[in-house]
C-alpha positions in Angstrom: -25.8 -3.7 14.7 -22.8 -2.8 14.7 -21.0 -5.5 12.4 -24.2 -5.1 10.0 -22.9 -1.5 9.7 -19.3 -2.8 9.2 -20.6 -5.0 6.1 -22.6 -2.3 4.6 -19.8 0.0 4.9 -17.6 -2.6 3.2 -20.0 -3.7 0.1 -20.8 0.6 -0.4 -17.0 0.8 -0.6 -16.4 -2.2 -3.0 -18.7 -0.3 -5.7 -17.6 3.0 -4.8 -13.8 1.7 -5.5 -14.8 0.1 -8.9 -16.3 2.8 -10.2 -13.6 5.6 -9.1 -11.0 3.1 -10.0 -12.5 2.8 -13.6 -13.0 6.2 -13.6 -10.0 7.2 -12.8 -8.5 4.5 -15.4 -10.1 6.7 -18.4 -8.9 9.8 -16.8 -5.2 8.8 -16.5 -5.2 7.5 -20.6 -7.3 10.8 -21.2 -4.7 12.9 -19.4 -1.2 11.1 -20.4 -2.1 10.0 -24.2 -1.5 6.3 -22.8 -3.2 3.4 -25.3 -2.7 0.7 -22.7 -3.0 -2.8 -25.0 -6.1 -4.9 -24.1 -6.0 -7.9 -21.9 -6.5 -11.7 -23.8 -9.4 -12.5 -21.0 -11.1 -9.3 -20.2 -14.0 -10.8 -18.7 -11.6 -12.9 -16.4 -10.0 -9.4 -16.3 -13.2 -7.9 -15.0 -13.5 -10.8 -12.5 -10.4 -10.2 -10.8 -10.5 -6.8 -11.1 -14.0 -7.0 -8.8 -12.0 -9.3 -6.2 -9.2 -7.3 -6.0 -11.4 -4.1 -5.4 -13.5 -6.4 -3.1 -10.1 -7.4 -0.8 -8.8 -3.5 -0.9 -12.5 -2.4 0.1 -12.7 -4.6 3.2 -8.9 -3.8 4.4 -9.9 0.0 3.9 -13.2 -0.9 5.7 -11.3 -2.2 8.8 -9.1 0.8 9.2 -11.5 3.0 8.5 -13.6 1.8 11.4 -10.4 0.9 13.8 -9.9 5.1 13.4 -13.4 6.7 13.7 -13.1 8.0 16.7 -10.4 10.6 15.2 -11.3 13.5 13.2 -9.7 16.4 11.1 -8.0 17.0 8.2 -4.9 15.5 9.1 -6.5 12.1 9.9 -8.3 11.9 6.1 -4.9 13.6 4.3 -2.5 10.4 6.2 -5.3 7.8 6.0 -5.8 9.0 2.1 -1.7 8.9 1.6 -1.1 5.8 3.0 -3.8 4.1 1.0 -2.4 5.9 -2.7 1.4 5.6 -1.7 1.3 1.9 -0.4 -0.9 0.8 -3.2 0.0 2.4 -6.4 2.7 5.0 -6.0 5.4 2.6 -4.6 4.3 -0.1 -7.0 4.7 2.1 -9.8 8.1 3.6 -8.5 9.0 -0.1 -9.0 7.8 -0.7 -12.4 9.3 2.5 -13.7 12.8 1.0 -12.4 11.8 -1.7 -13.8 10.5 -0.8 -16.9 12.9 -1.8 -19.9 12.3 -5.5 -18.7 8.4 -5.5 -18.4 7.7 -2.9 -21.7 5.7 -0.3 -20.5 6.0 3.3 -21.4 6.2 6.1 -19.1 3.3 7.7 -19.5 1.5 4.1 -19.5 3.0 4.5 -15.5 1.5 7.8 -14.7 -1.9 6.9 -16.1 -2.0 4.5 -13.4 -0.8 6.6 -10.7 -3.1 9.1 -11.7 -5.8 6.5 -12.0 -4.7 4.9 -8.5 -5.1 8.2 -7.0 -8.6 9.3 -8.0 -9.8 5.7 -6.6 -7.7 5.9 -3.3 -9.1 9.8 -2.9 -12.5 9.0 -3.4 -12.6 5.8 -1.8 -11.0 6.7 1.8 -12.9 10.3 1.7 -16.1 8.5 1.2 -15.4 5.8 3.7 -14.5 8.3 6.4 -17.4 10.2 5.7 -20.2 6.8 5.6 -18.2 5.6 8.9 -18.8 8.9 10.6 -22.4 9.2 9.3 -23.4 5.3 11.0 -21.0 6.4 14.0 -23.1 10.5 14.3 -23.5 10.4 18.2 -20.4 8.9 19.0 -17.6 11.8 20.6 -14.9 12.8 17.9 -11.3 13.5 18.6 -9.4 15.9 16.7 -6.2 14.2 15.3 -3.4 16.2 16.4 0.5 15.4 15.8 3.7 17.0 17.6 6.4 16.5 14.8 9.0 17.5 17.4 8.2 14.4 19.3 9.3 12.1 16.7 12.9 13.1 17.2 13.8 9.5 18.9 12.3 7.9 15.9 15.1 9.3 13.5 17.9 6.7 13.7 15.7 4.0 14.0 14.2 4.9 10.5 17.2 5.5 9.1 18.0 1.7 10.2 14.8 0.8 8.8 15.1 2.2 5.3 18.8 1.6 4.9 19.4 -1.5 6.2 15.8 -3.9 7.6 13.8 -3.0 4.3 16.6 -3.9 1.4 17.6 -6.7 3.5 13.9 -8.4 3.0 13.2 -7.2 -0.6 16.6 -8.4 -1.5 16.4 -11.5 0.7 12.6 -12.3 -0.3 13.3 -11.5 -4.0 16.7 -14.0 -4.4 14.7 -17.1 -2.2 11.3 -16.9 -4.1 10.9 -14.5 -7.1 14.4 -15.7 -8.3 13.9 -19.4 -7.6 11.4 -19.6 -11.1 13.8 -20.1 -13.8 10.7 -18.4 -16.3 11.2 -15.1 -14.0 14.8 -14.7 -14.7 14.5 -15.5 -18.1 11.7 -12.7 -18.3 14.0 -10.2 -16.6 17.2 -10.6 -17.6 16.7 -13.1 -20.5 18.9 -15.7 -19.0 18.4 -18.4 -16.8 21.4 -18.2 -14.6 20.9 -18.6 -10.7 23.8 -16.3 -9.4 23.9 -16.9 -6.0 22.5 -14.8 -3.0 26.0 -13.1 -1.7 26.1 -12.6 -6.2 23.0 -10.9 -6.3 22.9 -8.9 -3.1 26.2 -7.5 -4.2 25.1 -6.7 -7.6 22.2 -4.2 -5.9 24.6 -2.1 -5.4 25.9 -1.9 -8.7 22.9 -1.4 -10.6 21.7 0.9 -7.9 18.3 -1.3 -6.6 19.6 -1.3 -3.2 19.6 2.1 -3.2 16.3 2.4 -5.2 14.6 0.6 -2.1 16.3 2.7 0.5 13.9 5.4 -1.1 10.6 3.4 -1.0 11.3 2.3 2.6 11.8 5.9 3.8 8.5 7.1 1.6 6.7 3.3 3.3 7.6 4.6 6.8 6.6 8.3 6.6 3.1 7.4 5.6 2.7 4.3 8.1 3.7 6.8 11.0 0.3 8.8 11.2 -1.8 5.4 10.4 0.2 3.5 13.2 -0.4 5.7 15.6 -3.8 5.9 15.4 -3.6 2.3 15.7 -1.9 2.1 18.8 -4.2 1.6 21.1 -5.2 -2.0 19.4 -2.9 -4.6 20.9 -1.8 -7.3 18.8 -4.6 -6.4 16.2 -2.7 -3.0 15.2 0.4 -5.3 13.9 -1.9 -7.7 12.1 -4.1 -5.1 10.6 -0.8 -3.2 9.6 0.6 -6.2 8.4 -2.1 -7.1 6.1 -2.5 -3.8 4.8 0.9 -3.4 3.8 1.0 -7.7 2.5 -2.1 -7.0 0.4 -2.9 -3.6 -0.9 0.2 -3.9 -3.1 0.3 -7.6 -3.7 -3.5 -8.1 -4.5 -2.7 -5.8 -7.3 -0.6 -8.5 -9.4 -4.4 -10.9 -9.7 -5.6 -8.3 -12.1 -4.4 -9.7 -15.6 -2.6 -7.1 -17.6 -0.6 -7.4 -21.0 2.8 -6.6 -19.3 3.2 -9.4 -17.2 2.5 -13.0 -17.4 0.2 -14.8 -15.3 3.2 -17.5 -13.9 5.3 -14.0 -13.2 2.5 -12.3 -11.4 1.4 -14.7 -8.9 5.6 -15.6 -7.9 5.4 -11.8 -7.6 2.4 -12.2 -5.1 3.8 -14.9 -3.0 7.0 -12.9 -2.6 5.9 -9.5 -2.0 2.9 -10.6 0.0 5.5 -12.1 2.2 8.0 -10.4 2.4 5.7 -7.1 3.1 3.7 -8.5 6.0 7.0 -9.4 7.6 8.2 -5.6 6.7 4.5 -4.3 8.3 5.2 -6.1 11.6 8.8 -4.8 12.0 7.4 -1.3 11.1 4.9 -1.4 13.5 6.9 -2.6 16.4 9.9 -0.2 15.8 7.6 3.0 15.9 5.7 1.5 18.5 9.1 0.8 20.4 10.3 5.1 20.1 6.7 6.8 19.8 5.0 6.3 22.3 0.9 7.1 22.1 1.9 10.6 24.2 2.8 11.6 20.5 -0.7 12.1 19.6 -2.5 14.7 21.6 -6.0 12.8 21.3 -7.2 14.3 24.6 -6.2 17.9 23.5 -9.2 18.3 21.2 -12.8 16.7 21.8 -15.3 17.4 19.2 -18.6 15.3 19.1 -21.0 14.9 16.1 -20.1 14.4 12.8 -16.7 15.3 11.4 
């Protein structure tokens, strides 16, 4: 009974993600002005574009039903954050760094935040609220934080975003993105291969390495809430963490769009699909390792029926 609840919960998510995504796709170019230039393929465009929503769906189904048992405003604000933030807004930070080189405008950016956010909104609120409607009779508890406990976490996230998370980006980016000759041409319009000590160097210069000390600390503060919640899991909250932070993002890059080239896209997926699982394991054991599940007061509020 239980997993044919899981599956429902999954397809009603898959169409309730398409249609706020698309939604929210005409509201973005409605609100910014942006005229985003059609796709070559748009019914391969549509195609992908149902798989990708299909993948995202089922991740947000699993974690979704791995937190049911908490309830509160605080559990559907972090679990409605983490889903926008990890899939679109850090994605977007990146292409708006990265903008001269891939040709897209600004406003052509926030029309997709702003599209990424009605979908994540109305997807995760509607998934909390279908979980908690299969799951009525089943005890609630009230998701309470103490911020003041997460003082021992502090130098380990400054480690994290200054040093373990530009180390992988830069790492992953220089022994797979940079390895395709047609990617550097696409970037930089050469096809010179500096070498890694070259390259890691120059991230200072041009200021990425800083750029991603920014995204890790913005990746960590809305993981915190959603790994905690997890904790209880075993070795299923480090894969389900994992995944979500390998494929949200990544998954994005199989929807064809006029900016980016299909050879491009898919050496960004490997990359970033790797090099972000790798990051969601580390994550996970480092606030594991300094906040301990005493950090949530889930015993401190009981509330049964549906939240």
């Amino acid at each position: 009974m239980k997993s044919f609840k899981f599956i429902l919960l999954w397809i009603i998510l898959t169409l309730i993600m398409a249609i706020a995504w698309s939604m929210g796709f005409l509201a973005g170019e409605g609100i910014t002005h942006a005229a985003t230039p059609p796709t070559k393929d748009a019914s391969k465009a549509f195609v992908s574009f149902l798989m990708v929503c299909s993948v995202n769906s089922f991740l947000l189904s699993v974690l979704i039903w791995a937190t049911r048992k908490y309830s509160g405003l605080l559990k559907i604000t972090a679990l409605i954050l983490y889903c926008f933030v990890i899939q679109f807004f850090l994605t977007q930070m990146e292409t708006l760094f990265f903008s001269d080189s891939i040709g897209i405008e600004n406003n052509q950016v926030a029309s997709i935040v702003i599209a990424g956010f009605i979908a994540s909104f109305v997807t995760v609120l509607a998934g909390i609220l279908i979980a908690n409607a299969f799951r009525r009779r089943e005890p609630k508890t009230l998701y309470v934080m103490h911020l003041l406990d997460w003082r021992p976490l502090i130098l380990p996230l400054i480690i994290l975003a200054s040093l373990v998370y530009p180390a992988i980006y830069l790492t992953f980016g220089h022994m797979i993105a940079w390895q395709n000759e047609n990617l550097r041409i696409y970037y930089t319009h050469s096809s010179e291969l500096n070498s890694f000590l070259t390259q890691f160097g120059g991230s200072f210069a041009d200021g990425i390495y800083f750029f991603q000390i920014l995204r890790g600390l913005i990746w960590v503060a809305v993981s915190i809430p959603v790994i905690l919640m997890l904790q209880n899991m075993g070795a299923k909250q480090y894969l389900l963490v994992a995944a979500l932070s390998s494929l949200l993002p990544a998954s994005l890059l199989f929807i064809p769009n006029p900016y980016m080239p299909e050879e491009i896209a898919m050496t960004h997926f490997i990359e970033t699909a790797t090099s972000n699982f790798l990051w969601g394991l580390i994550m996970t054991y480092t606030i594991n390792k300094y906040l301990r599940p005493s950090t949530i007061t889930s015993n401190q509020y009981s509330v049964t029926g549906n939240q």
